[in-house]
N, C-alpha and C positions, 0 to 999 in steps of 0.2 A: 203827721201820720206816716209819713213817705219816707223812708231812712234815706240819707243819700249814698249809702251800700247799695242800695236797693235799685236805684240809678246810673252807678257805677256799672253794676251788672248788665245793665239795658245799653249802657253804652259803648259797653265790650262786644255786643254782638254786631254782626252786620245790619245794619240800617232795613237791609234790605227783605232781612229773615222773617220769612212768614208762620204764623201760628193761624189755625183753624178755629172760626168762632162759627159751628153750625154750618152754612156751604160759604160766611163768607172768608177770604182770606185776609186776613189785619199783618202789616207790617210791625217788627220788635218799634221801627221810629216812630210810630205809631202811638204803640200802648208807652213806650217811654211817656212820650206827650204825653199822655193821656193822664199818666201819676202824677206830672209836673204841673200839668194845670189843677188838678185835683186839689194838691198841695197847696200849691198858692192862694186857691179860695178860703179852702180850709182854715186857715191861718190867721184867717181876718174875724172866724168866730161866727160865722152865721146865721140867724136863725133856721127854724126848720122849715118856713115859708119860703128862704132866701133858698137853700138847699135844694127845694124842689124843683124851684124855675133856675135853678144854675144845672142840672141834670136835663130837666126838659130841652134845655134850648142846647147844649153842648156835646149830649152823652146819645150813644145808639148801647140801648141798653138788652142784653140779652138772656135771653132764660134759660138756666141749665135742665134737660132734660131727667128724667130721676129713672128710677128702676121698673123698667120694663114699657116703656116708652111715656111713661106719666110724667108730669113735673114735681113731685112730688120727692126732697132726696130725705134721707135721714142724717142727721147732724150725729155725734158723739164728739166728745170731750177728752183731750188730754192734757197733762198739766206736768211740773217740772218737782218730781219727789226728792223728798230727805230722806238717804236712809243711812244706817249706821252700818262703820269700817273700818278696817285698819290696816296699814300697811303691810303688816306682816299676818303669819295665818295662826290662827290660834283654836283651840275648840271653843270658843266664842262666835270669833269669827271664821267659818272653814270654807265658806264658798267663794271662790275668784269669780272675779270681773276680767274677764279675758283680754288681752290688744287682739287684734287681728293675728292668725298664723302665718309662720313664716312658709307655710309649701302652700299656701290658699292660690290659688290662680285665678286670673279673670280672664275668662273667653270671649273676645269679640267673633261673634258666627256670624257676622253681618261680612266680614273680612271673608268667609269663604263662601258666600249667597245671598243674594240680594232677598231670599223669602225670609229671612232672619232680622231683616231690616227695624221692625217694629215692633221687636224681642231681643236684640242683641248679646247682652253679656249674659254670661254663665260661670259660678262659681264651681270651681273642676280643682282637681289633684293629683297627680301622676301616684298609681297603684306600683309593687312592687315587679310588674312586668315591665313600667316604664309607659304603662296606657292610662289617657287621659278619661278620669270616673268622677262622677257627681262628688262635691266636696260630704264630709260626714252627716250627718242628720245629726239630731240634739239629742237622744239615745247613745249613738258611737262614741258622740263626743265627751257625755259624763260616763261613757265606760271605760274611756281610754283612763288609764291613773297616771301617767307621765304627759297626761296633754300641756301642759304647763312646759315640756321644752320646747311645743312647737309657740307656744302662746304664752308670752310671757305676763302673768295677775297683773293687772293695774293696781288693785285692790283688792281685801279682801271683806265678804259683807257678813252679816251674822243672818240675815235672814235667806234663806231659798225662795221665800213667796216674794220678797222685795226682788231680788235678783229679777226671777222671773216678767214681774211689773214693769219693770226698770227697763227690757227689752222690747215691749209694747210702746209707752213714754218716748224712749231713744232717749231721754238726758237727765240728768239728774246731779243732784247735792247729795256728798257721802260725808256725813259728819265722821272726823278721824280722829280715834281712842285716842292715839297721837298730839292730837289738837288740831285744828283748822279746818277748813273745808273744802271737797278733793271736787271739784265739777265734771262729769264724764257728760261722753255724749257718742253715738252711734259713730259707727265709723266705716263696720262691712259687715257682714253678714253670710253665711254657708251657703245660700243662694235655693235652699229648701222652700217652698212654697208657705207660706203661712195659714196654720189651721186654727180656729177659734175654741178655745176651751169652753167659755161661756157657750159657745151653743151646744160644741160637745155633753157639757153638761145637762144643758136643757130636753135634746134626743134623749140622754140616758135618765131621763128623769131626776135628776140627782137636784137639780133649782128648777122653781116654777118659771115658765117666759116671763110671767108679767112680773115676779121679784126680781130679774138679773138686772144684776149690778158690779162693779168691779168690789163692792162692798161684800154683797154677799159670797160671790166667789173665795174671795179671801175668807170669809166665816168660815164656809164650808171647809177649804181646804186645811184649816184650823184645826176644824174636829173631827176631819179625815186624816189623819199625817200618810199613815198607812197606802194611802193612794196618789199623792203626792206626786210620787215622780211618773207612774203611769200616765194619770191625769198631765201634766208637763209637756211628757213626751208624744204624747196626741198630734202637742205641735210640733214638727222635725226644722223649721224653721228658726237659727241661734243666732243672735245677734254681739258684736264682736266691738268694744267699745275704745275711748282714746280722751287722754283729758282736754278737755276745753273751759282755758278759764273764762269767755268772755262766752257765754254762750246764755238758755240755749238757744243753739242754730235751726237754722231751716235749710231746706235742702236747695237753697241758693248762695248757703253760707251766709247770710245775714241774720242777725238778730231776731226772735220772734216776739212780738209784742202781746200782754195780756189781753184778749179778749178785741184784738184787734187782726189776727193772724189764723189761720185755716189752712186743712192740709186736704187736699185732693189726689185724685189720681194722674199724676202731672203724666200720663202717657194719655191723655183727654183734654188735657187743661191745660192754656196756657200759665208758666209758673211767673208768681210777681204781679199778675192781673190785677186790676182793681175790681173788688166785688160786694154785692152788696146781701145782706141773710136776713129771711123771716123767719123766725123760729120759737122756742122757748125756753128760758132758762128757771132756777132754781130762786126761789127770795133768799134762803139764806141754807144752812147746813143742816136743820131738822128736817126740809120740804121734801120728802119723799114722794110725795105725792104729785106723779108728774102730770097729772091733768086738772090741776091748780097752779101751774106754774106761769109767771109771769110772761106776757106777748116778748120778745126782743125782738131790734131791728137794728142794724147797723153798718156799717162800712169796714169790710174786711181785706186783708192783703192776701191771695194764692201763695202763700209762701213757704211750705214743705208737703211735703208726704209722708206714707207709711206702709206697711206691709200689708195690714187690715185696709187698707183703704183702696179700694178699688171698684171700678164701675162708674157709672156720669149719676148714680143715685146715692153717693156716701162724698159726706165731709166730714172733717173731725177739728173740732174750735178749740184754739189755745187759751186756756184761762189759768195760767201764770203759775203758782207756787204760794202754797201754804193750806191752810185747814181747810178753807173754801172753795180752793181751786181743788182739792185732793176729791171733795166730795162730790162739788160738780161735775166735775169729770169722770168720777167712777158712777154718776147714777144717768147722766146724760145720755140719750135717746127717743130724741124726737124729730118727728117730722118735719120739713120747713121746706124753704123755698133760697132758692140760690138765683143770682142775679149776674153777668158781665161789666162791666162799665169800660167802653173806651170812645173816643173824640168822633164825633161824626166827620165824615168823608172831609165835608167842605171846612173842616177847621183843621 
């Protein structure tokens, strides 16, 4: 379950590097240990009896608090889409998939105040005064029509609702007119905060709460076209991609695994932790009904984040690529319980 990337990274850091689990403080040599021995039990296969007393007797296990001091987090789902593209731009295909801009700047404010410390970088642009100003919102940026010489297309997609998805996700399969398949994955982003359309929607009444879904969204915006980029631009937040064939990544540059992998608010979390979820998932692609959804329980890696993800009450669970992972993941919204795992003191 433990990639030994995943290791690698723990073993790049200082031994000595603290991460905060509630008031106590866990060293990185630490939680390393803590994946390594995990790993080697695991490995042997055993049952859920052997499981429990190999946690009992090893693990100081801790409970992630949820929203608003409850333990209670919400779960949501993302998954690694197909969508269709082509190198070149055609009125097929007309929307680019951007690389990162060449005038995008990253500001470390931490470099000139220490109250910046646990907010540091800022995505900024020098204006034609030569002053440095918030990088464009997602408005500016599809009104500029030469943004293409600051950002050179990776690709181009046929859809604007995939686009849109795609930047939510962070990775993705671009099947190519061309032939082959182009794998992108997140790379920067405008540094604009991120605003939810789904709920957007929900306030303006446009989706019921208890139907939102990434499914219905998409409906909607289907037989809305006419509002489309309004709706879009709600969120000013644009995300700025780069190809990755071996992917996708998580935001430790390792591998993410299906249904094994979880993205948190790594400015809370420690990233790579071993963790464990109670929650619920889908039986199969018709089950809309989320209060017939099957108990899940399992052992997960802290291993990326997201824009949408923020707070000690939001995780979002990797459930892989293709027609199941599309759905679970776009109907995904449930309560559950989040877990820490790492080696007690004396081991």
């Amino acid at each position: 379950m433990v990639t030994g990337l995943l290791l690698i990274y723990f073993s790049k850091l200082p031994g000595t590097r603290e991460f905060f689990f509630g008031s106590d403080r866990i060293t990185s040599a630490r939680i390393k240990a803590s994946l390594e021995k995990f790993n080697a039990f695991i490995e042997k296969n055993p049952d859920k009896k052997q499981i429990n007393a190999f946690i009992q007797k090893n693990y100081a296990v801790y409970q992630s608090t949820g929203s608003r001091g409850s333990t209670r987090v919400l779960f949501t789902g993302y998954y690694e889409p197909s969508l269709e593209g082509s190198r070149v731009q055609t009125d097929e295909y007309p929307y680019p998939l951007y690389t990162a801009p060449d005038d995008l700047l990253t500001l470390d404010l931490a470099v000139f105040s220490e109250k910046f410390s646990s907010e540091p970088l800022r995505m900024a642009r020098l204006d034609r005064q030569n002053r440095v100003v918030p990088y464009y919102s997602r408005k500016e940026i599809n009104a500029i029509k030469d943004f293409h010489k600051r950002a050179a297309p990776l690709v181009f997609l046929k859809s604007r609702i995939d686009r849109f998805f795609l930047e939510i996700q962070g990775s993705g399969r671009v099947n190519l007119k061309q032939g082959g398949i182009l794998r992108v994955h997140y790379h920067k982003k405008n540094g604009h905060a991120y605003r939810s359309i789904g709920k957007y929607l929900i306030v303006n009444q446009k989706i019921p709460r208890e139907k939102m879904s990434m499914q219905s969204i998409r409906a909607w915006l289907k037989r809305h076209p006419e509002e489309v980029e309004s709706i879009f631009n709600h969120n000013p937040s644009f995300v700025f991609f780069k190809e990755q064939p071996n992917g996708p990544l998580g935001c430790l540059g390792v591998k993410v695994t299906p249904m094994r992998s979880i993205a948190t608010d790594t400015a809370l979390f420690p990233k790579g932790a071993l963790c464990f979820i109670h929650t619920c998932i889908p039986h199969h692609t018709k089950d809309t009904d989320r209060d017939k959804w099957q108990k899940y329980s399992g052992f997960v890696l802290n291993q990326d984040t997201g824009g949408a993800i923020k707070g000690p009450g939001r995780a979002d669970f990797f459930y892989g690529s293709g027609k199941f992972a599309e759905f679970a993941a776009g109907q995904m919204n449930h309560p559950g319980k989040l877990y820490f795992l790492v080696l007690k003191q004396d081991l």
